[in-house]
C-alpha positions in Angstrom: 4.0 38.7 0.8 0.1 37.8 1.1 -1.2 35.2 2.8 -2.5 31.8 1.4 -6.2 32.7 2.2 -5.4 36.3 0.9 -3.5 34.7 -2.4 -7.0 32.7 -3.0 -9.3 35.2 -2.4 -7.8 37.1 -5.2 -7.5 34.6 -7.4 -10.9 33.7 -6.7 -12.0 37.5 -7.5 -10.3 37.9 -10.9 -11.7 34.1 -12.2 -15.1 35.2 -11.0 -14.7 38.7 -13.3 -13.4 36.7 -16.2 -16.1 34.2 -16.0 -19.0 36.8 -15.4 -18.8 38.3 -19.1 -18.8 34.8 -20.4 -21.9 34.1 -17.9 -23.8 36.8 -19.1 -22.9 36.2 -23.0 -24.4 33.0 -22.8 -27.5 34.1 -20.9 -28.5 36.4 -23.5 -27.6 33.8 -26.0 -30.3 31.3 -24.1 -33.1 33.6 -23.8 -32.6 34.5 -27.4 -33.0 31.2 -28.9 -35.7 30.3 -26.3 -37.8 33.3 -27.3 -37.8 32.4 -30.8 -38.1 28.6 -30.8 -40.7 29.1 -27.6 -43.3 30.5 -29.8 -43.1 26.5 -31.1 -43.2 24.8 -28.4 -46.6 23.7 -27.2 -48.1 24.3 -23.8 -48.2 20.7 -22.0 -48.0 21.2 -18.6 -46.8 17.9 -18.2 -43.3 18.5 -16.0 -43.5 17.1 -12.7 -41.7 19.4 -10.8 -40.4 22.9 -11.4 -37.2 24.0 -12.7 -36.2 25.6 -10.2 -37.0 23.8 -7.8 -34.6 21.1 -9.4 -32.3 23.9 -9.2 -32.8 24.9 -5.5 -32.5 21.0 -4.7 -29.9 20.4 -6.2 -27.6 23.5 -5.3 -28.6 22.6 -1.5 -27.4 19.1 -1.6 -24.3 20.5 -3.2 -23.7 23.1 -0.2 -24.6 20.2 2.6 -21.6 18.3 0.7 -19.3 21.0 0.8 -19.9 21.9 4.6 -19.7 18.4 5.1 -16.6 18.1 3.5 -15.1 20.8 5.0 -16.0 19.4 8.5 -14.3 16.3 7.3 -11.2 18.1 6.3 -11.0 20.3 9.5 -11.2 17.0 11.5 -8.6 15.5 9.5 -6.4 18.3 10.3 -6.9 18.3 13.7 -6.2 14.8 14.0 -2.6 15.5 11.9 -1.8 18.1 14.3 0.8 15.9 16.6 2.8 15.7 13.0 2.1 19.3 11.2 2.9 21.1 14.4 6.2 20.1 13.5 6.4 21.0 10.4 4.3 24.5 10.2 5.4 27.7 11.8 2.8 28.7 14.0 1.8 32.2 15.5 1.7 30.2 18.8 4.8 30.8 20.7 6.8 27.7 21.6 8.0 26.7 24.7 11.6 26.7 25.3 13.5 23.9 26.1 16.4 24.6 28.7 20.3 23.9 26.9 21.6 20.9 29.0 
């Protein structure tokens, strides 16, 4: 039987190939209606900052939040330990305790 981190990886694989179709379907779909109604659109060079650069900002804030979170929840865990020691097998062997 796979492991839990096996289990998700998988799962995570086969979403990401469902999804990927769908991603590229809709990118042609963008660029398609951009090309056409582009050729409307007037130059104004008025946007004060880049697209991508709202992009890149934004997607790095996201990732500090995630690492951070993670952090959080590997701390949290930690902290449980004296209580989900009990309750999780381990790979750690346990110490015997001598029959009275």
């Amino acid at each position: 039987m796979p492991g839990y981190k096996q289990l998700t990886q998988e799962i995570s694989e086969q979403v990401t190939a469902a999804i990927k179709p769908l991603q590229d379907l809709s990118i042609d779909i963008v660029s398609s209606i951009a090309e056409n109604v582009g050729e409307y659109v007037p130059s104004l060079n008025v946007a004060p900052v880049a697209p991508e650069e709202v992009v890149d900002a934004n997607f790095g804030l996201a990732e500090t939040f995630l690492a951070n979170s993670k952090s959080y929840a590997a701390r949290v865990l930690k902290a449980l330990e004296p209580i989900t020691g009990k309750l999780v097998e381990t790979s750690k062997p346990k110490s015997k305790v001598a029959a009275a």
